[in-house]
PyMOL CGO cylinders between C-alpha atoms (Angstrom):
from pymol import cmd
from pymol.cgo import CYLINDER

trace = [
    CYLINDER, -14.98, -9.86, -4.94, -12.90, -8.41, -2.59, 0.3, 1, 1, 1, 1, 1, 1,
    CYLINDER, -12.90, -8.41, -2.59, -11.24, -5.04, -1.57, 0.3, 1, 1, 1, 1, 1, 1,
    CYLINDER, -11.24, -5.04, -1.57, -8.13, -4.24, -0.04, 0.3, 1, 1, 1, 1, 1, 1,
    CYLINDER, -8.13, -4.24, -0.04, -7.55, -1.40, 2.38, 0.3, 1, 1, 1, 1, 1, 1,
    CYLINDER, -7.55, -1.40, 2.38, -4.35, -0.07, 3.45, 0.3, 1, 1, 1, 1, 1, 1,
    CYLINDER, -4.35, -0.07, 3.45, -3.64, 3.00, 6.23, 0.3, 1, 1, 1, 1, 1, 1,
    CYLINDER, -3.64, 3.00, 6.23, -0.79, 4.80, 7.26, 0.3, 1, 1, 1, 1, 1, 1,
    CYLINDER, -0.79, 4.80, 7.26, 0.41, 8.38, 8.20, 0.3, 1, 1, 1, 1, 1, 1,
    CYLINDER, 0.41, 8.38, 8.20, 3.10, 10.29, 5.91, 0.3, 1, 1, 1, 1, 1, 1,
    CYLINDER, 3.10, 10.29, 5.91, 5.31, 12.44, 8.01, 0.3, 1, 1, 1, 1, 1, 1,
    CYLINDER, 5.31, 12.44, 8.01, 4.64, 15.88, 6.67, 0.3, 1, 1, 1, 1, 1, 1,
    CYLINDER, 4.64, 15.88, 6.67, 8.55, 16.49, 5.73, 0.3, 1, 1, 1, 1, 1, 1,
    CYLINDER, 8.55, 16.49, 5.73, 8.14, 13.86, 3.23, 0.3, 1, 1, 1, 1, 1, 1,
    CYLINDER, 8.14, 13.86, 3.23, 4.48, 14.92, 1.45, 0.3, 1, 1, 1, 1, 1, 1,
    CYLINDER, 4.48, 14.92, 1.45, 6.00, 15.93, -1.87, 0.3, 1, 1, 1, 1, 1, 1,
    CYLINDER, 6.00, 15.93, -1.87, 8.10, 12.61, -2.29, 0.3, 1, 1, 1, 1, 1, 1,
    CYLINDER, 8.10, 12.61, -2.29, 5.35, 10.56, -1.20, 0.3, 1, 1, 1, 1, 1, 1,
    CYLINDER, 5.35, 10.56, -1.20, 2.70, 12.68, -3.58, 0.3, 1, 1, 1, 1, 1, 1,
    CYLINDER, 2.70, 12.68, -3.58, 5.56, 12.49, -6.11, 0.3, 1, 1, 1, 1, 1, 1,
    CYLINDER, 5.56, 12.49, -6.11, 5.64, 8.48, -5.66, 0.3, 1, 1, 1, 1, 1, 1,
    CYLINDER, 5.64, 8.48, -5.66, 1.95, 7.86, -5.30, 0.3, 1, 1, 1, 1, 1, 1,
    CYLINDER, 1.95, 7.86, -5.30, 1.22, 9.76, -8.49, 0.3, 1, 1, 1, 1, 1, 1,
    CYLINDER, 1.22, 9.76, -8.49, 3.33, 6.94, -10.41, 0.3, 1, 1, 1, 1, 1, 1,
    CYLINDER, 3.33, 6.94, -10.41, 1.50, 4.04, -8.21, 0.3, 1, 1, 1, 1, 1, 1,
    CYLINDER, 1.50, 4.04, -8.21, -1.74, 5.22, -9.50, 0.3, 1, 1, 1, 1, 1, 1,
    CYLINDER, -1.74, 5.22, -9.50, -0.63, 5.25, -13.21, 0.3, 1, 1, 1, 1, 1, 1,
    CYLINDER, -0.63, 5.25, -13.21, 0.92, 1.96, -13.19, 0.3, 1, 1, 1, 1, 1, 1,
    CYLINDER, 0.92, 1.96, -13.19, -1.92, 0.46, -10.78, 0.3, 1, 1, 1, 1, 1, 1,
    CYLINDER, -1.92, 0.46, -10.78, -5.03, 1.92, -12.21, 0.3, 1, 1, 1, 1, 1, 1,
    CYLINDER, -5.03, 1.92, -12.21, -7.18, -0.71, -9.37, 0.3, 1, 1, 1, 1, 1, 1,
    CYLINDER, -7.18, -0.71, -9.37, -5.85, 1.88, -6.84, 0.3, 1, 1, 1, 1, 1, 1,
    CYLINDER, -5.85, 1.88, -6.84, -7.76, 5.14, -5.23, 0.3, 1, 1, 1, 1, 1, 1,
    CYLINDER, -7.76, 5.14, -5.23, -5.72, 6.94, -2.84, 0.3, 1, 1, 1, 1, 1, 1,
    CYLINDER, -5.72, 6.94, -2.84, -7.56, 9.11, -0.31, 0.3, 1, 1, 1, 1, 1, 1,
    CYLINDER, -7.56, 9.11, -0.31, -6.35, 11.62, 2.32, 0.3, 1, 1, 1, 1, 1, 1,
    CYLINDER, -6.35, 11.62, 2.32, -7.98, 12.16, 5.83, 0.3, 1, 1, 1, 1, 1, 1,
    CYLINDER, -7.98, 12.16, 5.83, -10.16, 15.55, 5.99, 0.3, 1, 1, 1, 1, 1, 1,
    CYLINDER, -10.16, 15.55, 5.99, -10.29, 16.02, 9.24, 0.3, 1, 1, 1, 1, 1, 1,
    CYLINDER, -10.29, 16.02, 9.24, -6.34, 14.26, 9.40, 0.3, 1, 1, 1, 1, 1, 1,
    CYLINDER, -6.34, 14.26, 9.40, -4.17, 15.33, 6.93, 0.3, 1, 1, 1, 1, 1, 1,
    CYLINDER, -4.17, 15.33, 6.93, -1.15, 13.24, 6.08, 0.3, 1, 1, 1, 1, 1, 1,
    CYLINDER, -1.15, 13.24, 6.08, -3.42, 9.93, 7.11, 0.3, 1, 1, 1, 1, 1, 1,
    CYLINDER, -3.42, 9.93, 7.11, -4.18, 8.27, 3.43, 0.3, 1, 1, 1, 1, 1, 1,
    CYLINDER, -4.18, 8.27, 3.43, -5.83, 5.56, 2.62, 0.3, 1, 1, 1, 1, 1, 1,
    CYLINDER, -5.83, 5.56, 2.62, -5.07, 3.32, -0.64, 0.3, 1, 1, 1, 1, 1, 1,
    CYLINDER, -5.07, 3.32, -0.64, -8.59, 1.41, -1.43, 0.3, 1, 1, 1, 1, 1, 1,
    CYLINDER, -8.59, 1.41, -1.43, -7.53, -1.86, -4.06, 0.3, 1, 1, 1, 1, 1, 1,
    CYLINDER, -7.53, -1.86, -4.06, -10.22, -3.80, -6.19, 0.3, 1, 1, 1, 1, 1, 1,
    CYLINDER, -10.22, -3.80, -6.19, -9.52, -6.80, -8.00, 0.3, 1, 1, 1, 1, 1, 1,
    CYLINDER, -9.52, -6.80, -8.00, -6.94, -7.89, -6.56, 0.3, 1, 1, 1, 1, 1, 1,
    CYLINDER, -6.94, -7.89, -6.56, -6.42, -12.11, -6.04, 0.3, 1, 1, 1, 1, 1, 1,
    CYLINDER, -6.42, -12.11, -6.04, -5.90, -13.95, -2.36, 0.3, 1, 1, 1, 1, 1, 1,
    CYLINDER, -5.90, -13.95, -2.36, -1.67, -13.85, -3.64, 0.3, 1, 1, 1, 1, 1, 1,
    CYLINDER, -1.67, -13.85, -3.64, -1.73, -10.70, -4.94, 0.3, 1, 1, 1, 1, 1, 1,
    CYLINDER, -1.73, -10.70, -4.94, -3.50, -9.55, -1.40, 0.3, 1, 1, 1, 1, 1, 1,
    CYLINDER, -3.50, -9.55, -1.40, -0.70, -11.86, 0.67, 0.3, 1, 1, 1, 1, 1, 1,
    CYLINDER, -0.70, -11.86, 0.67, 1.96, -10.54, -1.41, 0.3, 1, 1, 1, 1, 1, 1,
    CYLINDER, 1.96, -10.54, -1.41, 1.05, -6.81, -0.74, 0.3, 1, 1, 1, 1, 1, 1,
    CYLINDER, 1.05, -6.81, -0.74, 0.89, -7.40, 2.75, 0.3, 1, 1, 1, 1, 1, 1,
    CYLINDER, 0.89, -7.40, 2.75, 4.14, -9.29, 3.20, 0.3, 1, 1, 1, 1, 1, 1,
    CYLINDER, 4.14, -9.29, 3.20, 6.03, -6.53, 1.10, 0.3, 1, 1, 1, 1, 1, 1,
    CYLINDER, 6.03, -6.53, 1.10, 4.55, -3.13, 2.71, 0.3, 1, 1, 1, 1, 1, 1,
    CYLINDER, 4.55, -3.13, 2.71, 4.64, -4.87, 6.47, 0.3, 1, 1, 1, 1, 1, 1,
    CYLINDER, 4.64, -4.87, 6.47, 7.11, -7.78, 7.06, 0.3, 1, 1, 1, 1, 1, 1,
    CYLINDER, 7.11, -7.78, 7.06, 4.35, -9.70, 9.02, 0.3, 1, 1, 1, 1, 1, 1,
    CYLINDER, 4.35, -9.70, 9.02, 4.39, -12.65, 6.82, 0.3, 1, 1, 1, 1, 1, 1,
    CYLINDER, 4.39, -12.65, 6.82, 6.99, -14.97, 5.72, 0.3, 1, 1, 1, 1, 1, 1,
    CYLINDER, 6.99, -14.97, 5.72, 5.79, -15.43, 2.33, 0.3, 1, 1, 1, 1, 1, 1,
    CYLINDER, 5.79, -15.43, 2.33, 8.35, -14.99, -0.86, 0.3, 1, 1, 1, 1, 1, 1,
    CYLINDER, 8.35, -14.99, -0.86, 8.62, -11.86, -2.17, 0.3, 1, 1, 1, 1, 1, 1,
    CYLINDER, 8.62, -11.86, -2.17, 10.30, -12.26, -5.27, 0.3, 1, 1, 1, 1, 1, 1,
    CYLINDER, 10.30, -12.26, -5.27, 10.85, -9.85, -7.71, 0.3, 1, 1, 1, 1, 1, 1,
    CYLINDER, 10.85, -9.85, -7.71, 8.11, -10.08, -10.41, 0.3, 1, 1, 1, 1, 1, 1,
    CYLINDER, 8.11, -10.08, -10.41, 6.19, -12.12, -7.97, 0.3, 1, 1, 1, 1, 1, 1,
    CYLINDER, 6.19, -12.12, -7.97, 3.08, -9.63, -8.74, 0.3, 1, 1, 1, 1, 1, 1,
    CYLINDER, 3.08, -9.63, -8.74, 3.09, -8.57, -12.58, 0.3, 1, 1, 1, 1, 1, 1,
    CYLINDER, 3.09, -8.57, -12.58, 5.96, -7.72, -12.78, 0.3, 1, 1, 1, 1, 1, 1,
    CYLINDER, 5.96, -7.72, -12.78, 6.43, -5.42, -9.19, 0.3, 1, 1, 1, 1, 1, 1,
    CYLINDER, 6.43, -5.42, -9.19, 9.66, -5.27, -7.63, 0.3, 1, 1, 1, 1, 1, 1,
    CYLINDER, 9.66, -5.27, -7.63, 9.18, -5.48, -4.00, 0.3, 1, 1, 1, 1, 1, 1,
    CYLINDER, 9.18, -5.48, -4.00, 11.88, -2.56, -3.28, 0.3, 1, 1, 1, 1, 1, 1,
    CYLINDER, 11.88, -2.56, -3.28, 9.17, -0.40, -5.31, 0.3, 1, 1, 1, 1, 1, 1,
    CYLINDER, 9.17, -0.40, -5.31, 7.51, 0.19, -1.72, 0.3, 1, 1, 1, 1, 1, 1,
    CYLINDER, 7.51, 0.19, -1.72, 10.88, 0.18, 0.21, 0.3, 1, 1, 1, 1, 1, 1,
    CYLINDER, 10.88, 0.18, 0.21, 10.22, 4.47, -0.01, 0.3, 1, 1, 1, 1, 1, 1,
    CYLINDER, 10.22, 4.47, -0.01, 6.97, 4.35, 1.71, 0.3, 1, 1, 1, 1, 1, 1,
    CYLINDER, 6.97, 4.35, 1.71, 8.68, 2.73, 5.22, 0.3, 1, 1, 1, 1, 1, 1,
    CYLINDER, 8.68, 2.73, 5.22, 10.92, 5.79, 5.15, 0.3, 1, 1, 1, 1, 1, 1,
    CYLINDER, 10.92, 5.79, 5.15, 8.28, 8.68, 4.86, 0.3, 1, 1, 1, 1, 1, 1,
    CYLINDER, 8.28, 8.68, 4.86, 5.80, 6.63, 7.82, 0.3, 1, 1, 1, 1, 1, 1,
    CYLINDER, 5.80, 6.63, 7.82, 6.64, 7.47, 11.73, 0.3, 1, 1, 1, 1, 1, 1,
    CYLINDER, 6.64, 7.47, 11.73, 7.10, 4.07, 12.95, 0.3, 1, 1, 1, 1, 1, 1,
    CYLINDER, 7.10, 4.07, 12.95, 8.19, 2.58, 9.27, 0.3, 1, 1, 1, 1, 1, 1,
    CYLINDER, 8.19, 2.58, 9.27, 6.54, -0.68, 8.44, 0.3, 1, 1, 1, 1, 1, 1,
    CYLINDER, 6.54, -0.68, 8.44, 5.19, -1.59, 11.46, 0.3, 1, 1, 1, 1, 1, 1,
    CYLINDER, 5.19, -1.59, 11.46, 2.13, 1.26, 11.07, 0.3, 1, 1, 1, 1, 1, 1,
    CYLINDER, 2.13, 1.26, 11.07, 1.38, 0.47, 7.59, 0.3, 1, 1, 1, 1, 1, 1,
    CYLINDER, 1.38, 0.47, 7.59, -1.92, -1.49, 7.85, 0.3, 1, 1, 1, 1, 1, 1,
    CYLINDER, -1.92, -1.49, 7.85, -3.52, -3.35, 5.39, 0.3, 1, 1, 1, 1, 1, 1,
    CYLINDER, -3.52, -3.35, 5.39, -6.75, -5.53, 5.49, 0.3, 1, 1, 1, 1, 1, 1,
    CYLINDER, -6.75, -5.53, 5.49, -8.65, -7.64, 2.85, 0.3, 1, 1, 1, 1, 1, 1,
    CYLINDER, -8.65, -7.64, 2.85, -12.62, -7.28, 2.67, 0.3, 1, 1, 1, 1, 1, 1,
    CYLINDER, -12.62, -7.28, 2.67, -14.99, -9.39, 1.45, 0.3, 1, 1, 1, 1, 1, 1,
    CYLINDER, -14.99, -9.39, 1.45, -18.48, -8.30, 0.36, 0.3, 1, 1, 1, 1, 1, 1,
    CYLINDER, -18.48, -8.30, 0.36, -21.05, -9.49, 2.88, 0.3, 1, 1, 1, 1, 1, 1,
    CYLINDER, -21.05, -9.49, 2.88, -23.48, -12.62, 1.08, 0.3, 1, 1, 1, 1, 1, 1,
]
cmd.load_cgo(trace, "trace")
């Protein structure tokens, strides 16, 4: 089984949108948790289980445009890829510090 991780910072002038929009991620994804830094606040962490190897490439060529795979609409249940186009907006740096990373449990 594996878990996915994915990091960025929200730019504090856009906290309600982005608390507004992750609300609605976690209803229609219930295999999300979404933390917030402590000691960092506006640094939040999204923690994924269950998700497949495609569902984990698709994510990541969505929410960073570091892979040339297909992102076609319904591609993953049904998930429009502009559904994260937001999230680029509301991170200093937009795509490029949104970091995501697949985990596998240690046999």
């Amino acid at each position: 089984m594996c878990i996915v991780f994915v990091e960025y910072r929200i730019d504090a002038s856009y906290r309600l949108p982005y608390l507004e929009w992750s609300e609605r991620l976690r209803d229609d994804f219930p295999q999300v948790e979404l933390y917030e830094g402590t000691d960092q606040p506006g640094l939040f962490v999204e923690l994924w289980s269950g998700l497949s190897d495609e569902q984990y490439r698709f994510m990541r060529a969505v929410r960073t445009r570091k892979d040339e795979v297909a992102a076609e609409p319904g591609a993953w249940d049904g998930t429009d890829p502009r559904r994260w186009a937001p999230l680029e907006q509301w991170v200093p740096g937009g795509s490029a510090k949104i970091h995501i990373w697949q985990f596998q449990k240690v046999k």
